[in-house]
C-alpha positions in Angstrom: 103.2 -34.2 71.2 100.3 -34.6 73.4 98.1 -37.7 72.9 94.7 -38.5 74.9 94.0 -42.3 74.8 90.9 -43.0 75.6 89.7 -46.9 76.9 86.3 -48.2 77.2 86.3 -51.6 78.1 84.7 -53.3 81.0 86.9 -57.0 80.6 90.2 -55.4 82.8 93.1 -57.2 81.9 91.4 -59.3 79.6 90.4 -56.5 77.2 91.5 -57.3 73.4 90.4 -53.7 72.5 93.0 -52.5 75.5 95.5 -54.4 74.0 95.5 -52.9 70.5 95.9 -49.4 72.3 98.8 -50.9 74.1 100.3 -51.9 71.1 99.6 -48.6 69.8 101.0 -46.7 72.1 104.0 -48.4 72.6 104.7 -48.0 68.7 103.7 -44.5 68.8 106.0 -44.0 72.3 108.8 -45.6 70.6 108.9 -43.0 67.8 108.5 -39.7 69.6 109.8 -40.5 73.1 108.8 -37.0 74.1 104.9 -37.8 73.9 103.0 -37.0 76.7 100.0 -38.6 77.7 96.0 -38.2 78.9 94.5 -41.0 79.5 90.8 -41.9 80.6 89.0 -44.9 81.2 85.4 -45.0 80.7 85.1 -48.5 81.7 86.6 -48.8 84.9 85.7 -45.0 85.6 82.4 -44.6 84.0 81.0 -40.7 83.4 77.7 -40.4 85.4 74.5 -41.7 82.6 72.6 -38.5 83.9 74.6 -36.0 83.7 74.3 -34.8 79.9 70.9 -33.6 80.2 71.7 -31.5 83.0 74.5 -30.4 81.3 72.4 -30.3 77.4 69.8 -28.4 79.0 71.7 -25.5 81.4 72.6 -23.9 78.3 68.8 -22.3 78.1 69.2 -21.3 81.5 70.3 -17.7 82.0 73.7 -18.1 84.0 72.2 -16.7 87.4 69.3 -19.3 87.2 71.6 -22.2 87.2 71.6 -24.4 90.2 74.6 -26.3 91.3 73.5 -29.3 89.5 74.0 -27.5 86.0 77.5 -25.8 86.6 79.0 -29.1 87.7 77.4 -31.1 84.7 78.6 -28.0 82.6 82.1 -27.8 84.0 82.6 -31.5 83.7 80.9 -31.0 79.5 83.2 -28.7 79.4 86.8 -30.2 81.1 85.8 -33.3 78.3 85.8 -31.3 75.4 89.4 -29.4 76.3 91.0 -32.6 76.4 90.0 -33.2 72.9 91.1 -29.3 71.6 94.2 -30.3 73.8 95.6 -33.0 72.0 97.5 -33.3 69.0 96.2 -37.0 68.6 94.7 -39.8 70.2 94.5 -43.5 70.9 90.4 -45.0 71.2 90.0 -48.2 72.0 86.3 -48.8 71.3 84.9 -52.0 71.8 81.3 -53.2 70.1 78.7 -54.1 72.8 75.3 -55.0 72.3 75.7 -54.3 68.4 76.7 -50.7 69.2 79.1 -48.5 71.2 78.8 -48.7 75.2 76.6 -46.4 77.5 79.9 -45.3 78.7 81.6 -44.2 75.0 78.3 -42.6 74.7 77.9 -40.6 77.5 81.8 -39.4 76.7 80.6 -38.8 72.9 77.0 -36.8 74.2 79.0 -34.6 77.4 81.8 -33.3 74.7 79.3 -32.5 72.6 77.4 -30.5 75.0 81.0 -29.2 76.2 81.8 -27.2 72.7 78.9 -26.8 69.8 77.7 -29.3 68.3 79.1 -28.5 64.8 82.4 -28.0 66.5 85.7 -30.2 65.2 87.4 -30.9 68.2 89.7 -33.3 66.4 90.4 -31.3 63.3 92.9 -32.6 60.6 94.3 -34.6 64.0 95.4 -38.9 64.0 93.2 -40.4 65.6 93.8 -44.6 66.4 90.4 -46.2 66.8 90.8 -49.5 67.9 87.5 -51.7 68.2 86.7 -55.3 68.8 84.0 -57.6 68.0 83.3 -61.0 70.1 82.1 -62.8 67.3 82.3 -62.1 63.3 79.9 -59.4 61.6 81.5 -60.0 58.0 79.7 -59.8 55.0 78.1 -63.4 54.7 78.0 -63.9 58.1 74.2 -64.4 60.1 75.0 -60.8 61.7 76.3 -58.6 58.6 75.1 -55.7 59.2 74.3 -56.1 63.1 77.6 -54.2 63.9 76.5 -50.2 64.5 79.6 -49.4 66.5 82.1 -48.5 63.3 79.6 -46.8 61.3 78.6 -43.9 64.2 82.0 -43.8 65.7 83.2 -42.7 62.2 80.2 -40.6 61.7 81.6 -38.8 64.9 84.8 -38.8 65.1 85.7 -38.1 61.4 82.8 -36.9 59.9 81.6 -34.7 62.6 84.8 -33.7 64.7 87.3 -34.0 61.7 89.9 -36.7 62.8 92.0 -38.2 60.2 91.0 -41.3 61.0 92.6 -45.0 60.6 90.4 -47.9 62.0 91.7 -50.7 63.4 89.0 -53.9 64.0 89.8 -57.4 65.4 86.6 -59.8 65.4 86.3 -63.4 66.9 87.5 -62.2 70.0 85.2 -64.5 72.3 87.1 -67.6 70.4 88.3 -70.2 73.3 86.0 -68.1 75.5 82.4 -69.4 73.8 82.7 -73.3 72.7 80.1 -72.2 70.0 83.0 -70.4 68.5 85.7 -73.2 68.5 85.3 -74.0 64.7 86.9 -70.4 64.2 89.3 -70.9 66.3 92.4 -70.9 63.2 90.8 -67.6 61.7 90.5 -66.0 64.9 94.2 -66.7 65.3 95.1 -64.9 62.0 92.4 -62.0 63.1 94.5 -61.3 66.2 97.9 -61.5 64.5 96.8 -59.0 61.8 95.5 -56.5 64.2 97.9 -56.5 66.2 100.5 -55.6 63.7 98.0 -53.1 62.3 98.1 -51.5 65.7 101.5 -51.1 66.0 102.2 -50.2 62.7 99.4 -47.5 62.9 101.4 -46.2 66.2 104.7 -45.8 64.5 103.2 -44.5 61.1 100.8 -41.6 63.0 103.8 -40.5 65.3 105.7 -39.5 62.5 103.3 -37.3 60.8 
């Protein structure tokens, strides 16, 4: 069993999205002992921003024409998308920022694309663990329902568009005991983290044995 995890967040040791794919992992770990692992972190090793419109736009360049700009941004389009066809599974830990995903989850999302077709299914039929956070609360009722467009296009991609069987993980109010103006949630939070957590490593041990 070969699963890629992929991590985007830019808190280090402090991420709550990092955690979750700990948990993860160590669930999933526990179960199949044999698992091997790729693993890539867009935060603390961002791909370069301008790279996928070298690499979107070589492919109208007869092969001979390219410069060296274009077969590196190609190659690097193209070493992305194998590590998707190449694992049997993976492990996303996705934060929200700024209402949506990261410049860095979206230069990973834009150079696989550009690395295959863009009707290809790299994930096909496979688990795939997203794991996303939220610093404050997006629930319906709240003053930002419907602020939250990180969920809605990673599921767009990663299941409707590259075919991951997909179970979502989401732990909000993570910025409670961080941001004072959140200390009123501070019980809820509690209860948020608890359940995701256990999510996670339930999600772990469930997927590994599929």
């Amino acid at each position: 069993m070969h699963v890629l995890r992929i991590d985007s967040s830019i808190q280090g040791p402090a991420s709550a999205s990092s955690e979750l794919a700990d948990l993860a992992e160590a669930a999933w770990t526990e179960e199949r002992p044999d698992t091997t692992l790729t693993r890539r972190h867009l935060g603390t090793d961002p791909l370069p921003a301008d790279v996928w419109a070298t690499a979107a736009t070589a492919g109208y360049i007869p092969a001979e024409h390219r410069s060296e700009a274009h077969n590196s941004a190609l190659a690097l389009a193209g070493a992305l998308a194998d590590e998707l066809r190449a694992a049997d599974a993976a492990i996303l830990a996705l934060p929200l920022y700024n209402y949506g995903v990261s410049q860095h989850v979206k230069s990973w999302i834009d150079l696989v694309i550009a690395g295959g077709s863009p009707s290809e299914r790299f994930l096909d039929g496979k688990p795939v663990i997203l794991l996303t956070t939220r610093g404050g609360s997006y629930a319906p009722g709240t003053p930002r329902e419907g602020w939250d467009h990180n969920v809605s296009y990673l599921t767009r991609i990663l299941a409707d568009l590259w075919g991951a069987d997909l179970t979502v993980i989401e732990r909000e109010f993570t910025l409670v005991g961080v941001n004072p103006a959140l200390d009123q949630f501070t019980e809820a939070a509690a209860l948020m983290k608890k359940a995701a957590h256990e999510a996670a490593a339930a999600a772990g041990r469930v997927l590994a044995t599929r």
